[in-house]
N, C-alpha and C positions, 0 to 999 in steps of 0.2 A: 459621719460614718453611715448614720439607716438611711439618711439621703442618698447616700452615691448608690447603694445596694437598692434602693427601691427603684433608680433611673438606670441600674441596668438590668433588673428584672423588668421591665417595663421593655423597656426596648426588647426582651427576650418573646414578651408577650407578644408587642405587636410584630416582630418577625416569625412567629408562630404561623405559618403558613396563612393564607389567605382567609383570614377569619373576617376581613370586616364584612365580605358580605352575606354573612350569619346576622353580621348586626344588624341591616338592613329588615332581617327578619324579625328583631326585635323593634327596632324603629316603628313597623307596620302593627304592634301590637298582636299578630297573629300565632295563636295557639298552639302552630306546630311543635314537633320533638326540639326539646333544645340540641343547634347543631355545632356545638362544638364540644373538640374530643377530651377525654377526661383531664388527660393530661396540661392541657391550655389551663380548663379548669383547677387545677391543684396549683397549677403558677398565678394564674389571677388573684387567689387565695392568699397562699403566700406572698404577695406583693402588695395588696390590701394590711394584712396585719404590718408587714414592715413599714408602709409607708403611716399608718396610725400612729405607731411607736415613735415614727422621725417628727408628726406635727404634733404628738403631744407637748412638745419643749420647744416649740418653734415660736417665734411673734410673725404676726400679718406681715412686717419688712422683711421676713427672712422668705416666706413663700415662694416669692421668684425671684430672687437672690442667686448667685452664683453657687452655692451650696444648697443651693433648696431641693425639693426630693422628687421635684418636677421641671422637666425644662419649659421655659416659658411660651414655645408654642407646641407642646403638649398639653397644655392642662386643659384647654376645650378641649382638646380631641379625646383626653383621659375622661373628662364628665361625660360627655356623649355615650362613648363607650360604656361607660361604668353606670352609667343612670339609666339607660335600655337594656341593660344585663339586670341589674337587680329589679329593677319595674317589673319588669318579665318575670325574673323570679316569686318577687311577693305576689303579682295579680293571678299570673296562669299556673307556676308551677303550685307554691302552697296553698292557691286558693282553691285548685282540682283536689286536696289532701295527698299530702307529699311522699310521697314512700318512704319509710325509713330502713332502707337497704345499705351500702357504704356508698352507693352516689347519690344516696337521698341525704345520708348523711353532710358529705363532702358541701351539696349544694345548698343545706340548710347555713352551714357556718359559712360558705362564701356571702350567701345574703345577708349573714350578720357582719361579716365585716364591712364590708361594700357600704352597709347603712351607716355604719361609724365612720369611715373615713370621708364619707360624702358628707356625713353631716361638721366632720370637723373642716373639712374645705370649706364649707358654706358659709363655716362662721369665721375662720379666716377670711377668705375673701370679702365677708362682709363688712367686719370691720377694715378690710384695707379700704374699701368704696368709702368709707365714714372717713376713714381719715386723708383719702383725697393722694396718698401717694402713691398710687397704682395705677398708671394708665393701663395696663395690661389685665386689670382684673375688673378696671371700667369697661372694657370691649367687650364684656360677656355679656350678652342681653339673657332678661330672664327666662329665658326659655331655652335656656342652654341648662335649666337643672330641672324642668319638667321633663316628664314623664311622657310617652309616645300619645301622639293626639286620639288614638284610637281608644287607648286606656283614661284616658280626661275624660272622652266620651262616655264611656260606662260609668265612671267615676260620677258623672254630674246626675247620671239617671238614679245611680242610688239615693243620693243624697234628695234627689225632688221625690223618689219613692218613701222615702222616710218621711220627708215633711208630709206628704198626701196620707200617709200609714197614721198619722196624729189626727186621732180625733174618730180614725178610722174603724174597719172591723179587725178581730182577733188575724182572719183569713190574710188581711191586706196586710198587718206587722207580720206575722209566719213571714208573709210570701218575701219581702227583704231580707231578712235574718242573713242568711246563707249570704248572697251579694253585700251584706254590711261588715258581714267578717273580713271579707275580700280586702271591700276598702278599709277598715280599722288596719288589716296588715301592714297592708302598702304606706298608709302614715306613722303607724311604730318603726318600719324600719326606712322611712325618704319621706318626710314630710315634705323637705322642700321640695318634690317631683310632684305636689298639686298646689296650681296658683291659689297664693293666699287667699283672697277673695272665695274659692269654693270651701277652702277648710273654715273660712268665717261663718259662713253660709250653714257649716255641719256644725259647730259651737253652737250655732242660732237655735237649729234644732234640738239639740240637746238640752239646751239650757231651757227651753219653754218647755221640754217635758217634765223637765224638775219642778220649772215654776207651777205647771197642770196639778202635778202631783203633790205641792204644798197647797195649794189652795182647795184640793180636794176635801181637805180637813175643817175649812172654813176659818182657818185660825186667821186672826187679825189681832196685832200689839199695837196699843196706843200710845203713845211718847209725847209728853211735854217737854219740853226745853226751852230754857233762855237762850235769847242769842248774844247775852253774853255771856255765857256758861259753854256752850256747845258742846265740850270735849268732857267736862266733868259730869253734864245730867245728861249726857248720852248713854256714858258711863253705867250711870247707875241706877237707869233704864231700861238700858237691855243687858243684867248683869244675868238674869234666870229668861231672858227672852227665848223663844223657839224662832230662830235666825233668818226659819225658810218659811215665816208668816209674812200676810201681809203687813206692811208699816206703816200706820198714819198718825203724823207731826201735827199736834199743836204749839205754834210759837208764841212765847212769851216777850213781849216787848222789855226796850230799857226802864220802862216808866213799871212795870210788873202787870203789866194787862195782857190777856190774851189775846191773839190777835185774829181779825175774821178770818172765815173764809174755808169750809168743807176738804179735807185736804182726800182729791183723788187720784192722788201718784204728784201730780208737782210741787208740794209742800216737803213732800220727803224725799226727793232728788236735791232741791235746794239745802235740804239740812246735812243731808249725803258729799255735799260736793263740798260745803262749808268746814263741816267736820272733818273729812280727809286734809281739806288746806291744814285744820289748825294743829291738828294730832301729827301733822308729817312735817311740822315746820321746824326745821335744826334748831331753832333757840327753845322748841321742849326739850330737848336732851333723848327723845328716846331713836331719831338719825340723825347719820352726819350727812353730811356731802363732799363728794370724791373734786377734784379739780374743775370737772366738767361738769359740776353744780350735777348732778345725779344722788340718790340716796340710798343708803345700806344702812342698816339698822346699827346703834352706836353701841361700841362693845363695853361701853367705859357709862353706859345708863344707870345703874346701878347705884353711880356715884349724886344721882340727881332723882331717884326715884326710890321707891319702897315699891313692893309688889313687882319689881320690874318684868315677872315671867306672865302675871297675867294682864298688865298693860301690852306687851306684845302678841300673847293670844287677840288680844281686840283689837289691833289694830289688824292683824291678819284676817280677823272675821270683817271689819272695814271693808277691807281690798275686796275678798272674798263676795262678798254681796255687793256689791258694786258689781262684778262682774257677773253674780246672778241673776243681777235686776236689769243687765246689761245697763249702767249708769256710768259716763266717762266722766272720772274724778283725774284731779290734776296731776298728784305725786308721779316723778319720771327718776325713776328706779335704775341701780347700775347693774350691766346684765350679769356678773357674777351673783350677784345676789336675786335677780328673775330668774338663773340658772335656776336656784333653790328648789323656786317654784313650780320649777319643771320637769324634779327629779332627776337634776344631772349634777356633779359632781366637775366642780371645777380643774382647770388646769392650770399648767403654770402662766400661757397668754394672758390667763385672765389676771392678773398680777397688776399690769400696765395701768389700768383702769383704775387700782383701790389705791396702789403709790408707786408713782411710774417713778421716780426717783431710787427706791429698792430695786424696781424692775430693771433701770439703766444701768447699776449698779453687777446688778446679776449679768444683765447681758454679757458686759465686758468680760464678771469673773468666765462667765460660759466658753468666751471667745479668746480668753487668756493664751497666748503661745508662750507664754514663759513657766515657770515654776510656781505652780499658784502656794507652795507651800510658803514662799516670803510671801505671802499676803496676810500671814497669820489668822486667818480665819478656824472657828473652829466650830461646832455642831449645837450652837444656841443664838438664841433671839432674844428680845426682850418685849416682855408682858404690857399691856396697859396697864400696869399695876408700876412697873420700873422695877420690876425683878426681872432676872435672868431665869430664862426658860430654855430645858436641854429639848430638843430636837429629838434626839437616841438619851437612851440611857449613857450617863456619863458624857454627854455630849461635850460637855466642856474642854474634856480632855481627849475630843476627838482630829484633831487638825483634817480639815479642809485640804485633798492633795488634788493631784492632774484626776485617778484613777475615781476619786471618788465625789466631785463635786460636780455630777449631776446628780448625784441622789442630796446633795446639800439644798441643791436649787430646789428640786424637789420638794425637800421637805419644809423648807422653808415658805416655799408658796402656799403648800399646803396649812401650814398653820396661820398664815396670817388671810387665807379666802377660806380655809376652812372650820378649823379648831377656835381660834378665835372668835369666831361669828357663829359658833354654834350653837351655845347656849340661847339667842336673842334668836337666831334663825328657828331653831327648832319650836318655840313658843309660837312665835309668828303663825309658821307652818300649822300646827297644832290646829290653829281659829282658821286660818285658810282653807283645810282639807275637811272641815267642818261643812263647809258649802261648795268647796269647786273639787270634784272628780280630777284626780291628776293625771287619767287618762283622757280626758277631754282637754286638756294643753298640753299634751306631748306632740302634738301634730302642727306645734309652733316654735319658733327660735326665740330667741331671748328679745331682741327690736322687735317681733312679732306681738309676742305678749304684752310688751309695750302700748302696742296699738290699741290690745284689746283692752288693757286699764284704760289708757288716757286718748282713746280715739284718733282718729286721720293726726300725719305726723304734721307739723308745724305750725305755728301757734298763728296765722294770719287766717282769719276769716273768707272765704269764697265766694264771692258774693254772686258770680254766674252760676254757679252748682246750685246756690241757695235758692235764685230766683227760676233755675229749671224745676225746684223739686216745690217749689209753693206754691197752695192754694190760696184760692180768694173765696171769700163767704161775701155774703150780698153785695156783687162785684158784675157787672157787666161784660165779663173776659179778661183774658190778660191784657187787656187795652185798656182797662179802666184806668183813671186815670190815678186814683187813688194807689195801684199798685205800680205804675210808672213813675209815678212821684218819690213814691216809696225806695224802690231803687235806685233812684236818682242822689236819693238821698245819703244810702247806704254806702252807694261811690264814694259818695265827698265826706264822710267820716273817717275818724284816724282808725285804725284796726284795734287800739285800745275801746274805745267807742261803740265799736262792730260787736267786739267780745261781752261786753256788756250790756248792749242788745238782747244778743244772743241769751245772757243768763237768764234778762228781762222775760223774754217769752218763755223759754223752754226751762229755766232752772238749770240750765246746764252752760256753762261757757266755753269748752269744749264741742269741737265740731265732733258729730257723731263716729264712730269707725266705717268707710269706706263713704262718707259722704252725707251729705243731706238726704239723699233718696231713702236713706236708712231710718231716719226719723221717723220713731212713733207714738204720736199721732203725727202726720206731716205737717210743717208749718204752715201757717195760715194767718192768711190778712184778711180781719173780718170790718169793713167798712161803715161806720158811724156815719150816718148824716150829723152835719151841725149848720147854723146858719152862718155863725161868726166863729173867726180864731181861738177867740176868747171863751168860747161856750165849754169846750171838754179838753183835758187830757189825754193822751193815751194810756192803756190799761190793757193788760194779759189775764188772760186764763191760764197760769202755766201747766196747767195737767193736760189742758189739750192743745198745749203748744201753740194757741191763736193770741195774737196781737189784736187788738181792739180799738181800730185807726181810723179818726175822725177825716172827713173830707177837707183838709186845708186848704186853702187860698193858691197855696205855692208851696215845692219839695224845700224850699228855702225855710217858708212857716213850721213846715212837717219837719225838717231836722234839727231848727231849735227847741218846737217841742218834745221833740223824742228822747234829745240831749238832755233835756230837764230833766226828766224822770226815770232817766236811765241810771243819771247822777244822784239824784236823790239817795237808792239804792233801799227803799221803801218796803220793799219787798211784797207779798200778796196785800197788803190792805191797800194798795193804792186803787186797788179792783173793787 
């Protein structure tokens, strides 16, 4: 029903006299009076709320479905439209200071809507692209949800204004403030209208003014731990720690000896990236994992743990500094549960994801044309306990009819993405918002955030990115032969191999988020003389990300031994 009403307000819009080329005026970015007449406006309006209403209870197949609330070549021309209307409104209109008259009014809540239905488009469509059965919503290149190229423009200068304002005078932060509001607007309400990559770029920023301003203090915590302990003398190591100190790891071997080695940030990225493995592995009990091997925090913990609210706080300070220290740990999170952390409040789509079996279940009841009262359903769930839980009060005794089972659907989603999970969520949160500003992730999607926990998306190693962004220490050029070899060599490893490379130099097994070029310090191939094969090993410095790579015979000598020591898995004493 909000579907057929949002496609024929739609169509009322766009036969609203010749408005598109107003748009054109949006498109350009340019300042002038908004020119279209109030009235286009108050229908825009109202076509944004109704069409939100229709995709809150929608799944990604229903989208462009024969019922859906957009005809399927509409929906580019509707984002077009609708993403250089609201751009325009959060940059030029609220970022001048907006009037608040009845069309400052009217225009402030069409921006709000506008930003909620584009944002729930986005994530439909997104996940339709994930699950591969949309050719129609494959054809949108991205920049069918950016923002007019004029506004990017300005966009990018704040952002290089800000990083230059760091470090800078009082004069040079003033002089961004006013331009930084602009842009904070523009991504509370269209994140997706700036390419990902710039908003990484503003995380980046932010996050090293935090880091400026913890180290301002000079605070430094010291941490022993066994590595085979990891999870428990982490624990209770940094139970009274200050989070946003620096952290340097002493490891303690199997045999109980500490082990060398000055730890200047790679010691405790490796103990960082360890510990997330072992505290987020489903056989502790404190996640599960969804079908599609993802994790959500396990509601049924309780039954395997004592303390279970403040084991979840720490694992949320986990995430949390990982992301402050910008360090890509492995856990891949399902995005009902990244919603959390992004201050958004799930929907029924999101259902699909935690037990798509309830969710098919549901579809059908949704799409019932017969009498859903034989189906006997009636206003309760059941608990991870195996009791019966009312939905409504007296829910039991509520039956399930045609008139009322979307608010069934409803509530039902609601309890098993929300209520359910909120005890263990809210804990989490708790340690999370301890170190990450939850307005510094609002200006990312849920597979966004993704990125930024666990880095560049697919688990295969790059090894042409990796050898554009590497340096050579007493090396002849990139002709040396030692880093020729080296690549050579990298080729003919399995990606298992690569990944453990990788861990080898930098402590991290994860490719960085948006690439190599991002690594810091960059990688580096620092070149051993030796006379014979036999004379050295290779060896990392992994705090400043160099390999320590003897002259071999052949890339053939040099990938068995790099395979040796990679496998060993020795970790810093083999330096």
């Amino acid at each position: 029903m909000g579907g057929d009403v949002a496609k024929v307000l739609w169509r009322h819009a766009m036969a609203f006299g010749d408005w598109r080329e107003a748009l054109k005026l949006f498109g350009s970015g340019a300042k002038e009076a908004l020119p279209l007449p109030e009235a286009l406006l108050h229908l825009l309006h109202l076509h944004s709320v109704v069409l939100s209403q229709s995709l809150s209870v929608m799944s990604h197949d229903e989208l462009n479905g024969p019922n859906g609330p957009l005809c399927r070549h509409d929906l580019a021309d509707y984002l077009t439209c609708s993403t250089g209307l609201a751009a325009w409104l959060a940059w030029h209109w609220q970022g001048s200071g907006a009037a608040q008259d009845s069309l400052g009014r009217l225009l402030e809540a069409l921006l709000e809507s506008l930003g909620k239905v584009l944002g729930q488009l986005h994530t439909l469509v997104g996940r339709s692209l994930g699950s591969e059965r949309s050719a129609s919503s494959a054809a949108l290149p991205p920049e069918t949800w950016h923002a007019p190229a004029e506004i990017l423009r300005d966009f990018g200068a704040v952002v290089r204004g800000l990083r230059s304002a760091q470090g800078g005078t009082t004069t040079a932060a003033a002089a961004t403030t006013t331009t930084a509001a602009t842009a904070f607007t523009l991504l509370r309400h269209l994140p997706q209208a700036v390419p990902f990559a710039q908003r990484v770029e503003l995380l980046r920023v932010q996050l090293q003014a935090a880091r400026e301003a913890g180290l301002a203090s000079f605070a430094h915590v010291k941490l022993t731990v066994r590595r085979t302990h990891l999870f428990e003398d982490g624990l209770i190591a940094l139970a009274n720690a200050n989070w946003r100190a620096h952290f340097q790891v002493v490891f303690v071997n199997a045999h109980g000896q500490r082990e060398q080695g000055q730890d200047a940030g790679g010691l405790f990225k490796e103990f960082w990236e360890k510990l997330a493995e072992t505290a987020f592995n489903p056989e502790y009990g404190l996640f599960k994992m969804t079908e599609s091997r993802l994790l959500y925090p396990n509601p049924e913990a309780w039954k395997y743990h004592e303390h279970v609210t403040q084991l979840f706080e720490f694992l949320g300070l986990v995430i949390g500094k990982a992301i402050f220290e910008s360090i890509v740990v492995d856990p891949s999170f399902a995005p009902f549960f990244l919603a959390k952390l992004l201050g958004r409040h799930n929907s029924y789509y999101d259902l699909e994801s935690l037990d798509p079996s309830l969710f098919s279940n549901l579809q059908l009841l949704k799409n019932y044309s017969g009498d859903v009262a034989d189906l006997c359903c009636s206003f309760v769930t059941t608990g991870t306990d195996g009791q019966e839980v009312p939905l409504l009060p007296g829910g039991a005794d509520i039956p399930v009819t045609n008139s009322n089972r979307f608010r069934y659907i409803y509530l039902l989603s609601d309890y098993k993405l929300n209520t359910e999970l909120k005890g263990a969520s809210e804990a989490f949160l708790s340690g999370f918002k301890r170190l990450i500003d939850e307005r510094w992730l609002r200006m990312f999607g849920e597979d966004e955030l993704q990125q930024v926990i666990s880095g560049s998306q697919g688990a295969s190693v790059d090894v042409d990115d990796l050898q554009r962004h590497t340096q050579g220490s007493n090396c002849r050029g990139a002709k040396d032969k030692v880093l020729v070899d080296f690549f050579i060599a990298m080729r003919a490893m399995s990606n298992e191999h690569r990944v453990k490379l990788l861990r080898f130099v930098t402590s991290c097994s994860r490719t960085p988020l948006l690439g190599f070029g991002h690594l810091e310090p960059p990688f580096t191939v620092h070149k051993v003389h030796v006379r014979s094969d036999s004379e050295k090993l290779p060896t990392a410095s992994t705090c400043f990300n160099t390999l320590k790579l003897p002259s071999y015979s052949s890339w053939k000598v040099m990938k068995q031994k790099l395979e040796f020591v990679i496998v060993q898995d020795a970790g810093f004493e083999l330096d």
